[in-house]
C-alpha positions in Angstrom: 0.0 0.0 0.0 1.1 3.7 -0.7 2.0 5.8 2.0 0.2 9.5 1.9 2.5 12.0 0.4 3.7 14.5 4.0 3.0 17.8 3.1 4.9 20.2 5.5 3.0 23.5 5.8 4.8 26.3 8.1 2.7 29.2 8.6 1.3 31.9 11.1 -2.5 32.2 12.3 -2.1 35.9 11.6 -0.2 36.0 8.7 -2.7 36.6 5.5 -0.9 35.0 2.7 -1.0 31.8 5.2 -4.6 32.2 5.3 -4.5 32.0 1.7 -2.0 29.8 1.2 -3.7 27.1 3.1 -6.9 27.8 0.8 -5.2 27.3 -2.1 -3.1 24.1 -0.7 -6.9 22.2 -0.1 -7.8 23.4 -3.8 -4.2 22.1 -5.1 -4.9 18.9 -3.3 -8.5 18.8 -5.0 -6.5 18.9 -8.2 -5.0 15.7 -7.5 -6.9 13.4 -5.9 -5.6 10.0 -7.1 -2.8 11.7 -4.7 -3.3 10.6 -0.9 -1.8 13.1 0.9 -1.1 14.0 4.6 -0.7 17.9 5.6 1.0 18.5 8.8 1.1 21.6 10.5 4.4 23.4 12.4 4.2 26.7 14.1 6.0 29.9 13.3 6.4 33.0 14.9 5.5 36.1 12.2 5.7 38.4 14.7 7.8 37.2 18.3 8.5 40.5 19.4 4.4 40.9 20.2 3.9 40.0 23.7 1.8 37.2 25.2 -0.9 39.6 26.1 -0.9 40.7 22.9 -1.0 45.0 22.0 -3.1 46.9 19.8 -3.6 47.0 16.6 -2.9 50.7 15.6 0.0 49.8 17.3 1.1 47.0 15.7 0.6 48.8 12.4 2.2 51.6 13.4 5.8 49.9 14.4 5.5 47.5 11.8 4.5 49.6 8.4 5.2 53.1 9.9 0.7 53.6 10.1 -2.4 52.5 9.7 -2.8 54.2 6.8 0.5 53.2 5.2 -0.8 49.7 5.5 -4.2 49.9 4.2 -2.6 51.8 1.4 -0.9 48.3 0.5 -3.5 45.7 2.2 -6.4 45.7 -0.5 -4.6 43.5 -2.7 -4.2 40.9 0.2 -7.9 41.6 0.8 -8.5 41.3 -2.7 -6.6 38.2 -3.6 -8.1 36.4 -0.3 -11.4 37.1 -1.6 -10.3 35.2 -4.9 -10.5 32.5 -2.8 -14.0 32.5 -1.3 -12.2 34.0 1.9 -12.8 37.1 3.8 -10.2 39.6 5.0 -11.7 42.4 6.5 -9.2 44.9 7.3 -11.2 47.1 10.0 -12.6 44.8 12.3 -9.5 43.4 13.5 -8.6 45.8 16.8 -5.5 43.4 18.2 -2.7 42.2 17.5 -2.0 38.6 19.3 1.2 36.5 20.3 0.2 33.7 18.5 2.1 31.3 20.9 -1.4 29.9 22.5 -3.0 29.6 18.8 -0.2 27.5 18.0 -0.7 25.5 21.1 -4.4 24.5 20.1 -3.3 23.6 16.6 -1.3 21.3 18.5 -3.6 19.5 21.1 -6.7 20.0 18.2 -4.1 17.8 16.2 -3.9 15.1 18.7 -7.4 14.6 17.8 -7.0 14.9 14.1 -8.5 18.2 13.7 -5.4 20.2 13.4 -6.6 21.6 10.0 -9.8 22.8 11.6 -8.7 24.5 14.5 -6.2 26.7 12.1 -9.1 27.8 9.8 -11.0 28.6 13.0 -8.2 30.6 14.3 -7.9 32.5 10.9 -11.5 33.0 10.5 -11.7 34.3 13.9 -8.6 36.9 13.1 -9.0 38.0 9.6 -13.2 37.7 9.0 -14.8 38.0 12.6 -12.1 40.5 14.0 -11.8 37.7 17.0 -9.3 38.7 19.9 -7.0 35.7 20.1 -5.4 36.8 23.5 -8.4 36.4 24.9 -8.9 33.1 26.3 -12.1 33.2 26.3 -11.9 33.1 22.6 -9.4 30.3 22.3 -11.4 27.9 24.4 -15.0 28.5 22.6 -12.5 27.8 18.8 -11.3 24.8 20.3 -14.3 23.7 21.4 -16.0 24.1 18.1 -13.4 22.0 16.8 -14.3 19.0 19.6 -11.8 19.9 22.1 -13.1 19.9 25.8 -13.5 23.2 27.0 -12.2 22.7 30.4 -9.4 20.8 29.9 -8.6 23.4 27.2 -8.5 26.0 29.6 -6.8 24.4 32.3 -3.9 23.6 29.9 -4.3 27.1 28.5 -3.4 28.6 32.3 -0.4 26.2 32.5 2.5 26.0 30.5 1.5 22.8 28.7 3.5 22.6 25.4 5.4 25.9 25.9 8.4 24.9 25.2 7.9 23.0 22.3 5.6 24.9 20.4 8.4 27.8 21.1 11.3 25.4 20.2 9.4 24.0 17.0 9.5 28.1 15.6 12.4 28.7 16.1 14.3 26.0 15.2 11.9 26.5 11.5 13.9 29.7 11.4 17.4 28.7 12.7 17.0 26.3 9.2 17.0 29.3 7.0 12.8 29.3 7.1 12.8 33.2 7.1 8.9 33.7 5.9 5.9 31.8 5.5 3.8 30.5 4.4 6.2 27.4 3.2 5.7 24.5 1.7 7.9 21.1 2.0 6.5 18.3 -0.4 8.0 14.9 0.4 10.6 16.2 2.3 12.0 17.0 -1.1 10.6 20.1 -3.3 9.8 23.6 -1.1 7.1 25.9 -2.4 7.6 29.8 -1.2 4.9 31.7 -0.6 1.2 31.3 -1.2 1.2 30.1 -5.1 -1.7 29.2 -7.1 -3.1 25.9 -6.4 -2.1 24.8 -10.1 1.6 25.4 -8.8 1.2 23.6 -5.5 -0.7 20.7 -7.4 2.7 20.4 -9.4 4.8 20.0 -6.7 2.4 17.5 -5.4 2.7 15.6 -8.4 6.7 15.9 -8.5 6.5 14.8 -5.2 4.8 12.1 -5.3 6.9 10.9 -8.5 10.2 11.0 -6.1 11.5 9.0 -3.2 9.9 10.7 -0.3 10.8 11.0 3.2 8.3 9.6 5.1 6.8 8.7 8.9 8.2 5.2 8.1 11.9 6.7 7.6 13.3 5.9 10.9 16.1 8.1 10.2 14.1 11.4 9.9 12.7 12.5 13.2 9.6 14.6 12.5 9.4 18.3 12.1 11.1 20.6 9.2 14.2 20.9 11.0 14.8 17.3 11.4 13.7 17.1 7.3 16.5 19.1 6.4 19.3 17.8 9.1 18.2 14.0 7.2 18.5 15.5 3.8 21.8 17.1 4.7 23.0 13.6 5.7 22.2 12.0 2.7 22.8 14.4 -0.2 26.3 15.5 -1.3 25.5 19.3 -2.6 23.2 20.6 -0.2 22.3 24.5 -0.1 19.8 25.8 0.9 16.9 27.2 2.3 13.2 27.8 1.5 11.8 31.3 2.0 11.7 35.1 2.2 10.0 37.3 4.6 6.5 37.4 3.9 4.8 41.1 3.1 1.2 42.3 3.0 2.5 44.3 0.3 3.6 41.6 -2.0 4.2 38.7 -0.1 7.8 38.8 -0.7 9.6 40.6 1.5 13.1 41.4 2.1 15.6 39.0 2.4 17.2 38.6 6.1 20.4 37.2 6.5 21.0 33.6 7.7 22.8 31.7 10.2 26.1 29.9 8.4 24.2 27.0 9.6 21.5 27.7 6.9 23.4 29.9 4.3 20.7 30.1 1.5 19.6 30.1 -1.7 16.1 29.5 -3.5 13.4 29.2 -6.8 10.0 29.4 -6.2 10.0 25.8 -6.3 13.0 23.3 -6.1 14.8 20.5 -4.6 16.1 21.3 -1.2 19.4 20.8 -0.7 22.2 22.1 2.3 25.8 21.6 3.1 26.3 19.1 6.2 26.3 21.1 9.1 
C-alpha cells in the first residue's frame, strides 16, 4: 500500500498570505486526488517581538508599516486576492494584535485529535473575518471547542505551560533552518514551495513529489518536524544548499531577504529541490 505524500505546511495564524495559502493548498490537493496526501502543521512566529498579552492593533501597524494608513494603502490587494479564494479579510474589524504562541498550542492538542486543519481555519477566521481577539482566552477555548476539544481541559492547559516549550522550540528551530517567511511549503521532504502560489503550482509540486522518493513517517532516520527534514536531507545528499523562504509582506508577499545563520546559508526558486551543506 502507498504511504500518503507528507506535506509540511509552516505558517502563522495571523499571517494573510497563510490564510491563503492554506486555501489554495486544499484546492491544489483537489487537483489531484488519485494523490493521498497527509498535511501537517508546524508553528511559526510572524511576529515574536508581540507579547503574550498581545498590543493593539494601531499599534502594531504603526511599528511594523510606519501607520495605519501606510498599511491599508498596501493591504487591499491581500484583501482582494483572499477574496479570490472565497475568503474574507476584513481589514477594519480586526482591533488586536495577538502572540500567536497559544493559537499555536491548540493547533497542536486539536491535532492530537485529528482536527489540526480545523482549529487553524477557526483561528484564521476568527482573526482575519470575525475580528476575534486571540489573546483572549475566552476566545481560544469557545474555537477549540468548536473543533471537539473539551473546553475545560482546554483552559486548564491554556493557564499552565503545557506545550510551551515545544511549540516555542518548534518556531524557532523552522527559522534557525534558514525558514525566514511563510507560508512554506515542504513536499516529500523533497521540493519547497515559497509563498502562497496558485493551487495549479502547489498541485505540481504534489505531483513531482509524489513521483520521487519521499521521506516519510516510516523513515526511521528522519525524526519529525522541518528541522529534522533538512538535518536527514543534509545527511544523505552530497550538494546541499539551501533554504526555503523570504519574509512574507502584505505588500507583495515577498519581502526582504534577512540574513541567515552559516548553519542555513541560502539560496532558492519558487519551487525546487532542497538541498544544504552538512552542518
Amino acid at each position: 500500500m502507498t504511504s500518503a505524500l507528507p506535506i509540511e505546511m509552516i505558517s502563522d495564524v495571523v499571517c494573510p498570505w497563510c490564510f491563503i495559502g492554506k486555501r489554495r493548498l486544499e484546492k491544489a490537493i483537489a487537483l489531484r486526488p488519485d494523490t493521498a496526501v497527509e498535511v501537517r502543521f508546524w508553528p511559526y512566529f510572524l511576529n515574536p517581538w508581540v507579547p503574550r498579552e498581545g498590543i493593539s492593533r494601531k499599534d502594531y501597524l504603526t511599528t511594523k508599516f510606519g501607520s495605519p494608513e501606510r498599511y491599508r494603502s498596501v493591504a487591499q490587494r491581500v484583501a482582494q486576492a483572499a477574496a479570490d479564494e472565497g475568503l474574507s479579510y476584513n481589514l477594519d474589524n480586526i482591533k488586536r494584535q495577538p502572540n500567536t504562541l497559544d493559537c499555536h498550542r491548540l493547533i497542536l492538542w486539536a491535532g492530537e485529535m485529528g482536527h489540526a486543519a480545523e482549529m487553524k481555519q477557526r483561528l484564521m477566521d476568527l482573526y482575519f473575518t470575525e475580528g476575534g481577539d486571540l489573546t483572549d482566552r475566552d476566545v481560544l477555548v469557545a474555537a477549540a471547542a468548536a473543533c471537539g476539544l473539551d473546553a475545560e481541559r482546554v483552559r486548564a492547559r491554556l493557564a499552565g505551560e503545557d506545550d510551551v516549550e515545544r511549540v516555542t522550540r518548534e518556531a524557532n528551530a523552522a527559522k534557525d533552518a534558514g525558514i525566514d517567511g511563510v507560508p512554506c511549503f515542504i513536499f516529500g521532504g523533497r521540493i519547497a514551495v515559497q509563498g502562497a502560489q496558485t493551487p495549479e503550482h502547489l498541485a505540481q509540486a504534489i505531483e513531482r513529489s509524489g513521483s520521487a522518493k519521499v521521506l516519510s513517517r516510516n523513515d526511521t532516520t528522519a525524526p519529525l518536524g522541518p528541522v529534522s527534514i533538512f538535518s536527514t536531507l543534509a545527511r544523505r545528499q552530497s550538494n546541499l544548499i539551501a533554504t526555503i523562504c523570504r519574509r512574507c509582506s502584505t505588500s507583495s508577499g515577498k519581502g526582504p531577504k534577512r540574513s541567515t545563520s552559516s548553519a542555513a546559508k541560502a539560496s532558492m526558486s519558487r519551487s525546487s529541490s532542497i538541498s544544504a551543506r552538512r552542518r
